[in-house]
N, C-alpha and C positions, 0 to 999 in steps of 0.2 A: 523227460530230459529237460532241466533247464538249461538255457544259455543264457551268458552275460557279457556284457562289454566294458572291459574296464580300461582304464590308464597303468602300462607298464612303465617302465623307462623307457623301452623304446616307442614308445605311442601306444596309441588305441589298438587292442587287441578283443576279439572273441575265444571265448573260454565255455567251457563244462565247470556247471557248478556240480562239484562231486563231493559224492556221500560226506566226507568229511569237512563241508561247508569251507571246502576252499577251490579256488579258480585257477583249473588247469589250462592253458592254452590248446584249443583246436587245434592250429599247427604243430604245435606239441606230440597230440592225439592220434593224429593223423599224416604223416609224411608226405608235405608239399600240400596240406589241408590249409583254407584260407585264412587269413590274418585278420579279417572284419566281417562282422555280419551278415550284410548283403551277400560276400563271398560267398558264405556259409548257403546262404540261402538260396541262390543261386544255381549251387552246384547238384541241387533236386536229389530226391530220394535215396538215391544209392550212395551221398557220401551219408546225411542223415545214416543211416541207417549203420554205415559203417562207425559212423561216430555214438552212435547208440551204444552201439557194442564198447567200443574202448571206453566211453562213459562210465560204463556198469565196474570195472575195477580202480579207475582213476582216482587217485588220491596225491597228495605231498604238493599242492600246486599252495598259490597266495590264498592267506584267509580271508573268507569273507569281509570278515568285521574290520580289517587294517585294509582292504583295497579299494580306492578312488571309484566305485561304479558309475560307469557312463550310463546314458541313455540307451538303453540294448540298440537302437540303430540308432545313432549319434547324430548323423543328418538324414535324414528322408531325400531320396533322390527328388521324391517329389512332395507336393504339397500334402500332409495328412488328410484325411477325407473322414468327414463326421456327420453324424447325424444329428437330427436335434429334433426335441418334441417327441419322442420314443417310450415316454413311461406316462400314462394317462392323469396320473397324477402331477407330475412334474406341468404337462401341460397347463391344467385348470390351475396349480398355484401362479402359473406366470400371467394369466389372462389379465389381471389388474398391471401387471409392468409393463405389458406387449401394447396397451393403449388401443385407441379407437380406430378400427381397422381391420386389425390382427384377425385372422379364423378363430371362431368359435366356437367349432367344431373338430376334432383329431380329422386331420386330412385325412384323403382316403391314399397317397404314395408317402413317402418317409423326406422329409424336408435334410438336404444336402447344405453344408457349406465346406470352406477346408479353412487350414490352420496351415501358413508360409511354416518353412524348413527351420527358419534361424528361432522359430517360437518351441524347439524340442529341445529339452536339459533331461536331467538324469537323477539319479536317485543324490539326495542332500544336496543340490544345486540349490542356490537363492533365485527364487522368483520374483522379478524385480517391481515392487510396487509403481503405478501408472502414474503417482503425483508427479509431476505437477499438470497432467493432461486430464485427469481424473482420478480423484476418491474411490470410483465403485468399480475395487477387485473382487471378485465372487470366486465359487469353487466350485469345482466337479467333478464329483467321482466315476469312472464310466469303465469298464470292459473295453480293453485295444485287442484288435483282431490283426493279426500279423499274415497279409497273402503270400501265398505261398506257388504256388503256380499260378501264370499268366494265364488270363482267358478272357474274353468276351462274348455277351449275351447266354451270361450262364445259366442252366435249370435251375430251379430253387434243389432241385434234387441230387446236384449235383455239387451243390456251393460246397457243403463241408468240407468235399474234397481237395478244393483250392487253399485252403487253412494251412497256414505253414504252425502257428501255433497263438498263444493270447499273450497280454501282460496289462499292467493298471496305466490306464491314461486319467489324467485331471485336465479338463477343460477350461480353465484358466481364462477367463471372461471381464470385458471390463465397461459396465452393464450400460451406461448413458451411452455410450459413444455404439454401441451394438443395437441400441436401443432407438436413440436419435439421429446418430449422425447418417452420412450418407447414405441417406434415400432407403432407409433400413436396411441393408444389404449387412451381414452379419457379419462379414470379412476382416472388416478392420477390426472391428471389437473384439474379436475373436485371435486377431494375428501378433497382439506385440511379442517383442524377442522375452524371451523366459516363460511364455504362455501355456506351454504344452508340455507339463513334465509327463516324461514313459519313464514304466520299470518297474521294478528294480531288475528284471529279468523278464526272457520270455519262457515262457511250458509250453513244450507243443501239444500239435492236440492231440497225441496219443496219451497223454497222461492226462487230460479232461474230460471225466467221464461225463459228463452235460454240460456244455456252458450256457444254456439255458436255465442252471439253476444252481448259482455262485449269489451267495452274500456279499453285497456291494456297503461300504460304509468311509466315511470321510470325519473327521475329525479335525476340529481347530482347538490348539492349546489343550487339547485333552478330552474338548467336549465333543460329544457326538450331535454331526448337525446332518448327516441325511443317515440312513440305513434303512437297505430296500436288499432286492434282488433279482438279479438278472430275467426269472420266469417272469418279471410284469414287462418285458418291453412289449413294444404294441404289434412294434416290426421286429420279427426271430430274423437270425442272423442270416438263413438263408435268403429270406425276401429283401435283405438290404442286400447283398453280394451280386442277388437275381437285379436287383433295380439300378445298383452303381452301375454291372457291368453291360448292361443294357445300350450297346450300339458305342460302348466305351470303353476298352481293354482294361482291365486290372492287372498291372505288375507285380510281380515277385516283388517284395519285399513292400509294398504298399499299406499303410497304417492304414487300419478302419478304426475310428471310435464309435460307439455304439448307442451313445444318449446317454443321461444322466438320470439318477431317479430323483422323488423332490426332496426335499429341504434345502435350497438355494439360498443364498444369504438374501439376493434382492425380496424374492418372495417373504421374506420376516416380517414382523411384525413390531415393532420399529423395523426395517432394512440392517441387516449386518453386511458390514466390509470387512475385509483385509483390511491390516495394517503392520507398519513398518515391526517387526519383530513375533509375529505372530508364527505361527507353526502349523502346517496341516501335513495329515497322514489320510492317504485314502490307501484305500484294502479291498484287495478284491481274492474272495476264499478261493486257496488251493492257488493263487498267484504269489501274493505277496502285501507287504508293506509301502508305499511310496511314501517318504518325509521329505518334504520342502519349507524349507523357511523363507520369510519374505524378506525382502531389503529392499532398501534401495539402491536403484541403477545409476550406472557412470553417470557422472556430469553432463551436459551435454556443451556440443563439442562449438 
């Protein structure tokens, strides 16, 4: 089953993308079913499942291709939780950027940062270029893990279970100032507003026969600048789920991102950025497409 989030007339609505690549409303679906994703997700198993069903005939809703898609969870109630340093490769190309210091070895736990709420946009949002704080926008293609039940200090044997379902996150990085600025602490460089596009939809995991083995690929203006796959992360998703939720509840509806694999603009050779009009599409097989274009951001005030 996918879900989406899109813009109605009357506001932001959760929808069943059905067979005929158009967006029936949940409430619709479901009688007194909820109006937003969280809802949705929230309401655990037994409306799933009810909504599985009306899914499977659902048709005559808004097309695809004419509907405004949001960010499948529009705002994160809370901060996105990400992983970094996840693909052995992606590590050693960063070791020249990370500077004198940095591990030089793949730790032995999965290195944590998060991404603030106002850094989440949606499918064809403008990701707003950094100038005038900084040139160095990067990109990242990665696997978003959607939780799906609450829990803490879970078995790795049990993590999957917590899975409400996936969709493409891009890590949207803005490499000096994550790099440099405060005290390396990854946060800021990692948090401005338009930083975190999800989507285009979520699959749950009933419909992911492995997510451990999805082709991962990101594209600028057409070209292709990483393509990997999900089987090199270093940490499977249960041991990140086992080590977030470690003496620290995971909520329902909690975005995980899962690492990036290499080919980073900073890692290049000259450095590639972003720039004002450029375009990226990251892809993650059997999810979807995510296209963002870059612009630039309001004035400031």
């Amino acid at each position: 089953m996918r879900l989406a989030t899109f813009q109605s007339p009357s506001g932001a609505r959760a929808a069943v993308v059905a067979s005929d690549d158009t967006l029936v409303a949940v409430s619709g679906l479901i009688a007194g079913g909820p109006d937003d994703m969280l809802g949705v997700i929230d309401a655990g198993p037994g409306l799933w499942d009810r909504l599985r069903q009306a899914a499977a005939s659902a048709k005559g809703g808004t097309p695809v291709r004419s509907a405004k898609l949001l960010a499948p969870i529009p705002r994160p109630r809370r901060n996105v939780l990400c992983v970094g340093w996840n693909y052995v490769e992606h590590f050693e190309e960063g070791k020249e950027m990370r500077g004198a210091g940095a591990p030089q070895e793949m730790p032995s736990h999965p290195t944590f940062f998060t991404k603030q709420p106002n850094a989440v946009v949606g499918q064809g949002d403008t990701v707003w270029h950094s100038a005038p704080v900084s040139p160095q926008l990067d990109w990242e293609v990665e696997l978003a893990v959607i939780i799906g039940a609450t829990g803490r200090d879970i078995p790795e044997s049990q993590a999957l279970r917590h899975v409400f379902g996936y969709t493409v996150g891009n890590d949207v990085s803005v490499r000096d100032i994550q790099r440099d600025w405060h005290g390396g602490q990854w946060f800021k460089g990692k948090s401005f507003d338009t930083s975190c596009p999800l989507g285009p939809w979520i699959v749950t995991a009933d419909e992911v026969a492995d997510a451990q083995d999805l082709k991962l690929t990101l594209k600028v203006n057409g070209v292709t600048k990483q393509d990997s796959s999900t089987k090199y992360m270093y940490f499977k998703i249960p041991r990140i789920i086992n080590e977030l939720s470690a003496g620290m509840a995971l909520e329902a509806g909690d975005v995980i991102m899962t690492g990036t694999p290499p080919g980073v603009g900073a890692a290049r050779k000259p450095p590639e950025f972003l720039a004002v009009g450029d375009v990226m599409e990251a892809e993650v097989q059997g999810i979807g497409v995510l296209r963002n274009p870059i612009g630039r951001g309001p004035s400031p005030e």
